[in-house]
Every structure is written in C-alpha cells, then in structure tokens.
C-alpha positions as CSV (number, residue, x, y, z in Angstrom):
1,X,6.5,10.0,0.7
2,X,4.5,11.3,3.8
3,X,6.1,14.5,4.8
4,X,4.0,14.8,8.1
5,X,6.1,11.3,9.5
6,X,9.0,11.7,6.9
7,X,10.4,14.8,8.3
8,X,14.0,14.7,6.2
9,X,12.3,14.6,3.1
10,X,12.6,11.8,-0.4
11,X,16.0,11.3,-0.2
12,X,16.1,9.2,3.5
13,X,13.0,7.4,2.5
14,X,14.7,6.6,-1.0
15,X,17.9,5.5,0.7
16,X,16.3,3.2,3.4
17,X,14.5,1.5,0.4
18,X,17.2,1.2,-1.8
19,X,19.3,-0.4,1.6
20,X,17.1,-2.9,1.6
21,X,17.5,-4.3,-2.1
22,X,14.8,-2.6,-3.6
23,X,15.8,-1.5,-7.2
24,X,14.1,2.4,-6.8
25,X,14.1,5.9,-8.2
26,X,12.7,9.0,-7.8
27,X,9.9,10.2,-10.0
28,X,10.6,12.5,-12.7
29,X,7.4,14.7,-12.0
30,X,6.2,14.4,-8.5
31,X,8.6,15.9,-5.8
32,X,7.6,13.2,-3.4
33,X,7.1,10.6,-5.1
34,X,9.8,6.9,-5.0
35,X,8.8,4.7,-7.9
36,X,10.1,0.7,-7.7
37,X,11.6,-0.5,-10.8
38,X,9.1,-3.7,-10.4
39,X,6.4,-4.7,-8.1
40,X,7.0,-5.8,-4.4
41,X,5.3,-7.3,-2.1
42,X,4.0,-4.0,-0.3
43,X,4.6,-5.0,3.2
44,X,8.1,-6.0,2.4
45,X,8.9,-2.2,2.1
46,X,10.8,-0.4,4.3
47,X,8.7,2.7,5.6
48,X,4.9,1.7,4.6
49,X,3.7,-0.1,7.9
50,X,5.3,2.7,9.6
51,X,3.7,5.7,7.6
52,X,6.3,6.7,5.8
53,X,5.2,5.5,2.3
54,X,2.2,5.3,1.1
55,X,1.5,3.6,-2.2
56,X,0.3,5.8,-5.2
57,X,0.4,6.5,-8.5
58,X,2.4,9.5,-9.3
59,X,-0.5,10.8,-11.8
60,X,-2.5,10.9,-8.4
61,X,0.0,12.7,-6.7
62,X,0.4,15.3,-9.0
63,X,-4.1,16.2,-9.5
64,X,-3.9,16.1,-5.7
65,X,-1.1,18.7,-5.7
66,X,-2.8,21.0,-7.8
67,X,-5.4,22.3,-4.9
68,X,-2.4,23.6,-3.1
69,X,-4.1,23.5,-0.5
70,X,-2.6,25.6,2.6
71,X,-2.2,25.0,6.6
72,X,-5.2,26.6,8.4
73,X,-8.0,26.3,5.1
74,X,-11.2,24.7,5.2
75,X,-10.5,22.0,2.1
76,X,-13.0,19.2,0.7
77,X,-11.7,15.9,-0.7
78,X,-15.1,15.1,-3.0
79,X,-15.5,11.7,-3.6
80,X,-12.8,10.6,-1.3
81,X,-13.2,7.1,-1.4
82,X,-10.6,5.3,1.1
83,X,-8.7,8.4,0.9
84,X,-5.4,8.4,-0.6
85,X,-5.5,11.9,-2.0
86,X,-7.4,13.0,1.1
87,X,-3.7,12.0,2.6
88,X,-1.9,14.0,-0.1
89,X,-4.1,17.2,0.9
90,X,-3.7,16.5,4.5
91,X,-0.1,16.7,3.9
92,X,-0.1,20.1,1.8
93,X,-1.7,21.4,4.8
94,X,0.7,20.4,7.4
95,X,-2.1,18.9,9.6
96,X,-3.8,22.4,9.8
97,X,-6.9,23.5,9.3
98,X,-10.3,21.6,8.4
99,X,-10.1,18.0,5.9
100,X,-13.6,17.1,4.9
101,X,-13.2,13.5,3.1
102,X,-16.7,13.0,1.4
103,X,-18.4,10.1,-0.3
104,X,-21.3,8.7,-0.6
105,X,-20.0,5.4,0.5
106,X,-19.7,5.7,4.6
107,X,-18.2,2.0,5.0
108,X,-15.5,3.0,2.4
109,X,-14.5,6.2,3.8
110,X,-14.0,4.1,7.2
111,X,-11.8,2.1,5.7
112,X,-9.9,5.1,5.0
113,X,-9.1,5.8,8.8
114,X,-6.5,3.4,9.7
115,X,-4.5,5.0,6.4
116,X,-5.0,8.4,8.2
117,X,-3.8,6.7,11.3
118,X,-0.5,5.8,10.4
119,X,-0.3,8.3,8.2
120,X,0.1,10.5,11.5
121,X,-3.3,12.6,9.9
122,X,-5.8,14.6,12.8
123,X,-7.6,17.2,11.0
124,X,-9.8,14.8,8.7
125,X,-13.0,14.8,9.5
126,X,-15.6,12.2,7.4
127,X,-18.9,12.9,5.6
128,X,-21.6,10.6,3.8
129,X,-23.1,12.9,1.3
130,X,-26.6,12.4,-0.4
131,X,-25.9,9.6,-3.4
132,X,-28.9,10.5,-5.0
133,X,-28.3,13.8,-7.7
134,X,-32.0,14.6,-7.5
135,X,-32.3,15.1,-4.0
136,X,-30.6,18.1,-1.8
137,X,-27.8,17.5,0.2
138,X,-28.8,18.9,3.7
139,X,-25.3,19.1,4.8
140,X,-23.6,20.5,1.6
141,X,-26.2,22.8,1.3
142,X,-25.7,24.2,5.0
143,X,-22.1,25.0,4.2
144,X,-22.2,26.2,0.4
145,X,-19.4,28.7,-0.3
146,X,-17.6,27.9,2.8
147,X,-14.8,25.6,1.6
148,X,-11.4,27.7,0.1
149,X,-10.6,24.3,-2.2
150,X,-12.6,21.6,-3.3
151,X,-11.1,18.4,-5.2
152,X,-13.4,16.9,-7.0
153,X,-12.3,13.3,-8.2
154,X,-14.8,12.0,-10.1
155,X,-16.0,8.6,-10.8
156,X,-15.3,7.6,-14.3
157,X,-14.8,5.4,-16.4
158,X,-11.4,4.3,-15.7
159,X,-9.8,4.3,-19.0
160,X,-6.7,6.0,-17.5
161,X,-5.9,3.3,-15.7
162,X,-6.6,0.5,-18.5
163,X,-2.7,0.0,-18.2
164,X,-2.8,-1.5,-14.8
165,X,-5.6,-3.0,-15.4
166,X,-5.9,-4.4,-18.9
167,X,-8.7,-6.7,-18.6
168,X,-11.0,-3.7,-17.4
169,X,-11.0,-3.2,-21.4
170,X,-13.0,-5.8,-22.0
171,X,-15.9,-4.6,-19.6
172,X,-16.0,-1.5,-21.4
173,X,-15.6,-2.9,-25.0
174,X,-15.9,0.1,-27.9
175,X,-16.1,3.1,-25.4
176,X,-14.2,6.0,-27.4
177,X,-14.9,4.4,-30.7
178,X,-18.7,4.9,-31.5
179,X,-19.7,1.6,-31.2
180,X,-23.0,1.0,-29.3
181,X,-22.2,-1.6,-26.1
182,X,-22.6,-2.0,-22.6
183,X,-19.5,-0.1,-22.3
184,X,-21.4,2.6,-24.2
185,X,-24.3,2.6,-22.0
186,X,-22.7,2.8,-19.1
187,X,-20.6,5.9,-19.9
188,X,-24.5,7.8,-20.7
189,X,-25.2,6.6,-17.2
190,X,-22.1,8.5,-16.1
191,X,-21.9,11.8,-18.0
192,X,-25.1,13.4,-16.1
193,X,-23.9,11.8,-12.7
194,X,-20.2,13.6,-13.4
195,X,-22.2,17.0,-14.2
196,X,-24.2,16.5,-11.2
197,X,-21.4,15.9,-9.1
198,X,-19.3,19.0,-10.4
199,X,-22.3,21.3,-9.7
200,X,-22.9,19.9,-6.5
201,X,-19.0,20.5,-5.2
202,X,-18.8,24.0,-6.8
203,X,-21.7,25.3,-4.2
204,X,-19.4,24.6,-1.5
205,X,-16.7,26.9,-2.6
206,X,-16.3,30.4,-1.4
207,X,-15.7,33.3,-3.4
208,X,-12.3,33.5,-4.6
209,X,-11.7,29.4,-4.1
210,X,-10.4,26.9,-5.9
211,X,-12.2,23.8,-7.6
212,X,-10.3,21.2,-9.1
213,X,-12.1,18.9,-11.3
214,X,-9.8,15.5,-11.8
215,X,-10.9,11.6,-13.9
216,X,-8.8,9.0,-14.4
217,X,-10.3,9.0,-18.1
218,X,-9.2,10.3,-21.1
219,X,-12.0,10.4,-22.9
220,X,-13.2,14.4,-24.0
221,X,-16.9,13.2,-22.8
222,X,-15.7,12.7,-19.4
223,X,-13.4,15.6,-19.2
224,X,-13.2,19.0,-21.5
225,X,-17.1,18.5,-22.5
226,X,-18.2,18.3,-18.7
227,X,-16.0,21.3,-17.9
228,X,-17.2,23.2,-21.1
229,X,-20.9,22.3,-20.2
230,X,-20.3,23.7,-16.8
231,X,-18.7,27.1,-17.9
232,X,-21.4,27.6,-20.2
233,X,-23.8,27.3,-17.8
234,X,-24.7,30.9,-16.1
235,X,-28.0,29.4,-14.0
236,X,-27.3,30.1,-10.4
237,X,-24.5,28.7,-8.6
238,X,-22.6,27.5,-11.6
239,X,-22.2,31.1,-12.9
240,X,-19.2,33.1,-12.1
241,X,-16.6,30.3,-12.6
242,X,-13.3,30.6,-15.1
243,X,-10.5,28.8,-15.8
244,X,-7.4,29.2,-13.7
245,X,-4.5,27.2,-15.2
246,X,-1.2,27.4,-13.2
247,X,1.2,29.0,-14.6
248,X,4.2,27.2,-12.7
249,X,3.0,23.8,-12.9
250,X,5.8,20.9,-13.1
251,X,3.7,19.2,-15.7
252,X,2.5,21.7,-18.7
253,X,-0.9,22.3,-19.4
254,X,-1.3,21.1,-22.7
255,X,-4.8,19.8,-23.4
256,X,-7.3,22.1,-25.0
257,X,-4.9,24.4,-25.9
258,X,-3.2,25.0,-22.5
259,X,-6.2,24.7,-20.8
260,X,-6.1,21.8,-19.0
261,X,-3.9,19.2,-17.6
262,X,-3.4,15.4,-19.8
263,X,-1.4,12.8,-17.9
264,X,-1.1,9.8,-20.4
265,X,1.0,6.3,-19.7
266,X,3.3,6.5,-22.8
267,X,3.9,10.8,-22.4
268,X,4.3,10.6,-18.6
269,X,4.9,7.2,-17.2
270,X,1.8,7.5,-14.5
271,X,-2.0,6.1,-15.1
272,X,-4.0,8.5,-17.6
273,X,-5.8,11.6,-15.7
274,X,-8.0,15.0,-16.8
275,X,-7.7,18.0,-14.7
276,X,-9.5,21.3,-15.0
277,X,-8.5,24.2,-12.6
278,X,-11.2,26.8,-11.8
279,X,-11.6,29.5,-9.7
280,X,-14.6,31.4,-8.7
281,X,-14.9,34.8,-9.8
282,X,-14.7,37.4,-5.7
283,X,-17.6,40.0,-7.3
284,X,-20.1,37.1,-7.0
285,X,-19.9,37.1,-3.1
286,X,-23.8,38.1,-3.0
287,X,-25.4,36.4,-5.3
288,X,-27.2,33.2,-4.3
C-alpha cells in the first residue's frame, strides 16, 4: 500500500479489494503490505492504476524498510532498477528530502518514472552510474560521504526468488552444491562485481549513516562472506564500518548468529533475501 495516495492506511485499501471479489489478507510481517490469496490479473485490481497499490513482494518491503529512511535526508536507492523500492523509500520519507535512484542501466531507471508518477512521488531524482568497477565514478565520487542512507540491492543470483520462478533453476544448475557449471561460473563473475559494488555505495555515506546491504540470494557467497570481506577490510574508505542490527525489527535477525536478516519462502511466506545493516563509525569524519 502507497501511503503518500493512501492516506487512511491498509485497512481501506484491503476493504476496497476485498469489495471487489478479491480473496485478500494482510501480510503477517509487513505493516503495509495486502497479499491475494491467488494471482489476478493486475489491472483488474482496485487501487493499482490509481497509485494506491503497488505490486511487491513483501520480502521487498520489509529490506526496503530497514533504511528507515526519514523526511528531509539525502537517501540513495543503489541499483534501483525500475524502482519499486526506490517507491518504498520515497514513502518512508513522506516525499521529503533528496531520492537518488541509481543504476547503471539509464533506459531502465526511465522506465521507472511513470511508477513514480502515479505513485504521487516528486523528490526522486535519477542517476546512471559508471558500470564499469575499474573505473571512477565522477559523480559518486563528487558526493562521497554526503548520503545519510544508502540501500544497496545488489545484483545476484536470484536464488531467492527460484520459487516464483522455478525454471530459473535450470540456468543456474549446481550453484550451492560444488559442482563446476555455467551456473558456477557465473556466480565467480558476480562475487567481485557485488564487493565492488558494496565498496562503491559505502563512499557515499556520511559519518554516522546507514548502509544496508540487501540480495535476493541465499547463498553465504553472495551474502555473510561479502559483508565479512568488507568488515575485514580496513584500506581506506571501507574502514570504520560495524554492524548495526535493529533491535526492534518485526522480523528477528537470526542469520549469523543475530547478525543478519534471512527471509526464506517456507519460514516467512515472501521470496528469499540477505540483509546486513551497517553503520559507519562518527570519529572517522576526517579521514579520507
């Protein structure tokens, strides 16, 4: 539910869905989240061409919700594809403040705009960043340790959302298992791009900010390796970083012995996700 045009809140959105036939609940974790007893035909539903719903899986709403970001902060939605968490964020911060969605795919983040549209969002501004790890970002790297939250959602291999989309197993064969296959291959490709990325987004946040880490995997290489590797690190601008797990959380953190947040389809009822909370350390203001 979009709480910038939904004003009353879950319940009138549930009600005018359920008025029209729907068979629909609330979901047990997210607060603003409706899920449909089956699949619909999505324009069929009462509220989405308007901006009132927006479809999502609740695992997504709740990593979104864990920047908590606030009206009136300068926030970055990292790898923000078409930008349905960028719309999450947008709501947390009641339309205040500064929304960089960022990608590296321009023509993708455009497609994101009518969403913002309807969604009733104004304070999203769009940003190609540099695809290319080995090269510098010029405009990252003009505005390191300016952002108060960063949300990086990192691409992945996708075996969180195998349950959705069950012939995606097949492109990815033994991945998990130790078997050597394209699958395989293309998860080496993406461990160093994931590290990459992470590094790349922490720079931007300011002293005392929030990072939030976040894969639709389950997989440790993807997830509690990359964060270990980055915490380990103490060269430059990955240095000064710890772990800041809520405390108050609707969803325990469980993973690595409370350290991080595991959203699994048979514990939770959403997609699988990996989400890693940090916070960077106020005494490091002056170092660069």
């Amino acid at each position: 539910v979009n709480t910038l045009n939904c004003k009353a809140g879950r319940d009138d959105a549930l009600n005018a869905i359920q008025s029209a036939g729907f068979d629909a609940n609330t979901t047990p974790w997210s607060p603003l989240g409706i899920r449909l007893d089956k699949r619909v035909p999505l324009e069929t539903l009462p509220g989405l061409l308007d901006g009132v719903v927006e479809p999502q899986d609740e695992g997504s709403q709740l990593v979104a919700s864990l920047l908590n970001a606030r009206p009136g902060e300068t926030i970055a939605d990292y790898c923000a594809g078409t930008g349905g968490k960028t719309l999450a964020i947008a709501a947390q911060m009641q339309n205040k403040g500064r929304l960089y969605s960022m990608d590296v795919d321009g023509d993708r983040l455009e497609r994101g705009r009518p969403r913002c549209t309807k969604a009733g969002v104004d304070n999203v501004q769009r940003q190609t960043v540099q695809a290319d790890m080995s090269r510098k970002d010029k405009w990252c790297k003009r505005r390191n340790r300016t952002f108060d939250r960063v949300l990086v959602d990192a691409p992945c291999s996708g075996v969180g959302s195998w349950r959705r989309k069950p012939d995606a197993r097949r492109t990815w064969g033994g991945v998990g298992y130790g078997t050597v296959d394209d699958g395989g291959d293309r998860l080496k490709e993406l461990l160093p791009l994931q590290q990459g990325i992470l590094r790349r987004a922490a720079r931007l946040v300011k002293p005392g900010g929030r990072l939030v880490y976040v894969t639709c995997s389950l997989l440790p290489e993807e997830n509690e390796h990359q964060i270990e590797e980055f915490l380990n690190c103490e060269e430059g601008e990955t240095s000064g970083w710890r772990l800041d797990v809520p405390t108050d959380f609707v969803v325990p953190f469980e993973a690595g012995n409370g350290s991080y947040l595991r959203l699994t389809p048979a514990q939770h009822g959403t997609d699988g996700f990996f989400a890693a909370v940090l916070r960077r350390d106020e005494e490091n203001e002056d170092s660069r």
